[in-house]
C-alpha positions as YAML, in Angstrom:
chain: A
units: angstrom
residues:
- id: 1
  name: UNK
  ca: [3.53, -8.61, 24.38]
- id: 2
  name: UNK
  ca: [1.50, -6.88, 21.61]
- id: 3
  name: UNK
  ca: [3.73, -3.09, 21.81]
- id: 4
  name: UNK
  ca: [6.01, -3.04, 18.54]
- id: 5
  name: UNK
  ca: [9.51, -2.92, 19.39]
- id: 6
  name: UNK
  ca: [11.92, -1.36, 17.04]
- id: 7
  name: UNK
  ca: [15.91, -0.19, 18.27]
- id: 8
  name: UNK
  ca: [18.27, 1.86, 16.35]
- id: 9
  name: UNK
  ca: [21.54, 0.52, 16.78]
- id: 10
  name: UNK
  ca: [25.46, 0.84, 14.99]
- id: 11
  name: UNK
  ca: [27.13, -2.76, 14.02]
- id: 12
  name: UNK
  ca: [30.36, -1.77, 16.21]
- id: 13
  name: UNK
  ca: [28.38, -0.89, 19.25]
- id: 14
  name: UNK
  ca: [28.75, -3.20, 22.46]
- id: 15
  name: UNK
  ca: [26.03, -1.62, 23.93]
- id: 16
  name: UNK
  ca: [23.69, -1.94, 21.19]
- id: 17
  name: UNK
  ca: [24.91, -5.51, 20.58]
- id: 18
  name: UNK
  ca: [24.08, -6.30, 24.01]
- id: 19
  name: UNK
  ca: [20.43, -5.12, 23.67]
- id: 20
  name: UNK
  ca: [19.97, -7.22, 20.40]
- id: 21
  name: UNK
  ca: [21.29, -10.57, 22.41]
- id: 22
  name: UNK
  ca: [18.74, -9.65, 25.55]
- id: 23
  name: UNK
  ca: [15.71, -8.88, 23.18]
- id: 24
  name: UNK
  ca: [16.56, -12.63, 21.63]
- id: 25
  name: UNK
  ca: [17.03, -13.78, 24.58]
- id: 26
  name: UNK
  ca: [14.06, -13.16, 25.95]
- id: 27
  name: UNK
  ca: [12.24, -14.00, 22.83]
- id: 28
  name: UNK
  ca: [11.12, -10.68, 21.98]
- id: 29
  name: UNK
  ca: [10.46, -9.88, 18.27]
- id: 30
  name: UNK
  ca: [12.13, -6.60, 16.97]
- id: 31
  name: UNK
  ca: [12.99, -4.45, 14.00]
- id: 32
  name: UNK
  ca: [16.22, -3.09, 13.96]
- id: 33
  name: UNK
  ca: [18.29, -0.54, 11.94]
- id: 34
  name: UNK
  ca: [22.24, -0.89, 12.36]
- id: 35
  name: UNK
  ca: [22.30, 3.12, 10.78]
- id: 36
  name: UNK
  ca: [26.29, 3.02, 10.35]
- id: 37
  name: UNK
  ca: [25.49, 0.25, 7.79]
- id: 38
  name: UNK
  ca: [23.43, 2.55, 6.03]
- id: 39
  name: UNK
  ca: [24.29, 4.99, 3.24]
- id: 40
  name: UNK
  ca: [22.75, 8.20, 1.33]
- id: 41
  name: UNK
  ca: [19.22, 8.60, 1.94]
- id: 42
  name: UNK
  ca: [18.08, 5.94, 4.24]
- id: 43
  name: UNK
  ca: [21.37, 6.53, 6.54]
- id: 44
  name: UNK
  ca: [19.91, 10.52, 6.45]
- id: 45
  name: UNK
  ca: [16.14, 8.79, 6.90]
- id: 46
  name: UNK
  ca: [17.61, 6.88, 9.83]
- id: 47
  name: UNK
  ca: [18.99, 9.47, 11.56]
- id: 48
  name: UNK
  ca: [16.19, 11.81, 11.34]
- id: 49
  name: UNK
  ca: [13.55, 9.00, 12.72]
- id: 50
  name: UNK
  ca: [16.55, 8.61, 15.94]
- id: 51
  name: UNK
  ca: [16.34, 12.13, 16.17]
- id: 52
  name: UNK
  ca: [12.38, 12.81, 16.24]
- id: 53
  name: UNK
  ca: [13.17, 10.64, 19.97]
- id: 54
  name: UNK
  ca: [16.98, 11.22, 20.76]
- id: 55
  name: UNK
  ca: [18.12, 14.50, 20.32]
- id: 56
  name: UNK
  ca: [21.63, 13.57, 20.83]
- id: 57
  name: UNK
  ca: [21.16, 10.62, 18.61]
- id: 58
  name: UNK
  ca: [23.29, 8.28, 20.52]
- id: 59
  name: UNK
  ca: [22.64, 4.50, 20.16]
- id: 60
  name: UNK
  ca: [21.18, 2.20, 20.78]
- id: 61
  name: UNK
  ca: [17.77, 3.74, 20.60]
- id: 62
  name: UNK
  ca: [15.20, 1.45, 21.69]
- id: 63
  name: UNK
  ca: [11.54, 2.04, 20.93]
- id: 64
  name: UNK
  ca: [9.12, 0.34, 22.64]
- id: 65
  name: UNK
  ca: [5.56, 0.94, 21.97]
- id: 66
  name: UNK
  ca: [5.53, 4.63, 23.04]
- id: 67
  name: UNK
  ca: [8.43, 3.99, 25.84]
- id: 68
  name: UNK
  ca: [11.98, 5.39, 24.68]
- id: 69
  name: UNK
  ca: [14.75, 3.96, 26.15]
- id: 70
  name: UNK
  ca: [18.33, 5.47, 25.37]
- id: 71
  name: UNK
  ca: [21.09, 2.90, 26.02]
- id: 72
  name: UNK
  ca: [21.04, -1.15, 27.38]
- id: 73
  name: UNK
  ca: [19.02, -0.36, 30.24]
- id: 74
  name: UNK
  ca: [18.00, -3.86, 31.28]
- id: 75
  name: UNK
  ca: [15.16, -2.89, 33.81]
- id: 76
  name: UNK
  ca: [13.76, -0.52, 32.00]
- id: 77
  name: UNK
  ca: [13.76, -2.72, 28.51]
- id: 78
  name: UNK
  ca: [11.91, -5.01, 30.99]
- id: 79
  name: UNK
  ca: [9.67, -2.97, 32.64]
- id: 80
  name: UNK
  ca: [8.21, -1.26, 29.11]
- id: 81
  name: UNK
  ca: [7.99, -4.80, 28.06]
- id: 82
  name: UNK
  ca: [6.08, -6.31, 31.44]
- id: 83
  name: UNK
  ca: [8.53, -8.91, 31.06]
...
């Protein structure tokens, strides 16, 4: 699994807590940006760079490679993956 995998997340977030556990899970290394954790520029950084992808900026935000993937969408995590 060479694609870079980065996800945009908030630290109260099931959802996006969920994603973090499957990702570790299935051994997958990822970046990831809890952006309520965030403050003054790089919060406004953050949500800009969710924004360029996810217009509604709603989390998590998962960026695979060039794959977007808006929510814990388990097959779809796996299919941009090939896992």
């Amino acid at each position: 699994m060479s694609e870079s995998v980065k996800l945009y997340s908030l630290s109260t977030c099931s959802h996006c807590k969920s994603a973090k556990s499957f990702l570790k899970e299935c051994n997958i290394r990822f970046n990831y940006t809890d952006v309520d954790l965030l403050t003054g520029e790089e919060r406004k950084s953050a949500i800009d760079n969710v924004k360029q992808v996810n217009p509604r900026c709603s989390f998590p935000t998962i960026i695979i490679g060039n794959t977007i993937i808006i929510g814990f969408k388990e097959n779809e995590i796996r299919e941009a993956l090939g896992i």
